[in-house]
C-alpha positions, 0 to 999 in steps of 0.5 A: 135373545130376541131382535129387540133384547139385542138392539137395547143390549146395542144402545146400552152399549153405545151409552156406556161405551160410545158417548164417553169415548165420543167426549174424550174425543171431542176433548182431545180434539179440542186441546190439539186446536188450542195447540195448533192454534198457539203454535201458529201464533208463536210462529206468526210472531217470529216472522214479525220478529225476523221482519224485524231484524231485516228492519234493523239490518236494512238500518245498519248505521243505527248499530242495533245489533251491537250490545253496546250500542252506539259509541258514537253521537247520532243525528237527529235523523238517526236518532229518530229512525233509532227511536222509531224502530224501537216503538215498533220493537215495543209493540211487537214485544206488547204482542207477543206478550198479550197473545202468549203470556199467560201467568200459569203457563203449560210446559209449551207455552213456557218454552215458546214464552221463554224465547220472547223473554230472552229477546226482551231481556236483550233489548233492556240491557241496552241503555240506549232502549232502557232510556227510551222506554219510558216514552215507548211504555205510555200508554201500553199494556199496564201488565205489559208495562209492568212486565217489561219493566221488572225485566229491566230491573232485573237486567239492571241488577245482574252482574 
């Protein structure tokens, strides 16, 4: 076999063997990106979420964290306050959605999906923030709009 019978045997090789290998590699790079990628978004969300909790915290008086909510009359001021920290919730939960929901979701995003849909469900069980919602929905997202108020629906018909 001569030198140049070997070196075309090499770039037959190469085209055959080489070039797919080079694709499916090229692939399976990009797919592990758009995982990172989606995993970094999930994770700067949840650092929005916990920063929103120390907010709820450092307003204790409001009574956010309780189930029930307030069983007694708030101020103007608190009532305020109370409404402000729910915009800020309503535009963390529009984040979350239009940055991870997707309507057919692989079994990652479904998890990380999963756990802003619990926090969602938590909050309109409350009535203090299901009345709110109308004023904190205008002018949202429509399909955001529409999602959180299926929820609420839902959350309003379980037992």
């Amino acid at each position: 076999m001569s030198l140049l019978e070997i070196m075309e045997l090499l770039s037959y090789l190469v085209t055959v063997v080489g070039f797919p290998l080079a694709i499916l590699t090229f692939v399976l790079e990009q797919r592990k990106e758009r995982q990172n990628e989606e995993e970094e978004i999930f994770q700067r969300l949840s650092d929005e979420y916990r920063e929103f909790l120390k907010l709820v915290l450092d307003n204790s008086d409001l009574h956010l964290l309780r189930r029930e909510g307030v069983r007694t009359e708030l101020t103007e001021e608190q009532k305020e306050r109370r409404l402000a920290i729910f915009g800020i919730l309503i535009s963390l939960f529009e984040r979350a959605y239009l940055l991870v929901y997707e309507d057919n979701m692989d079994k990652q995003t479904r998890r990380m999906w999963q756990s802003w849909e619990d926090y969602m469900r938590e909050w309109v069980r409350r009535s203090d923030f299901r009345d709110a919602l109308p004023e904190l929905l205008e002018g949202e997202d429509e399909e955001f709009t529409r999602y959180i108020s299926e929820l609420m629906n839902e959350e309003q018909r379980a037992p």
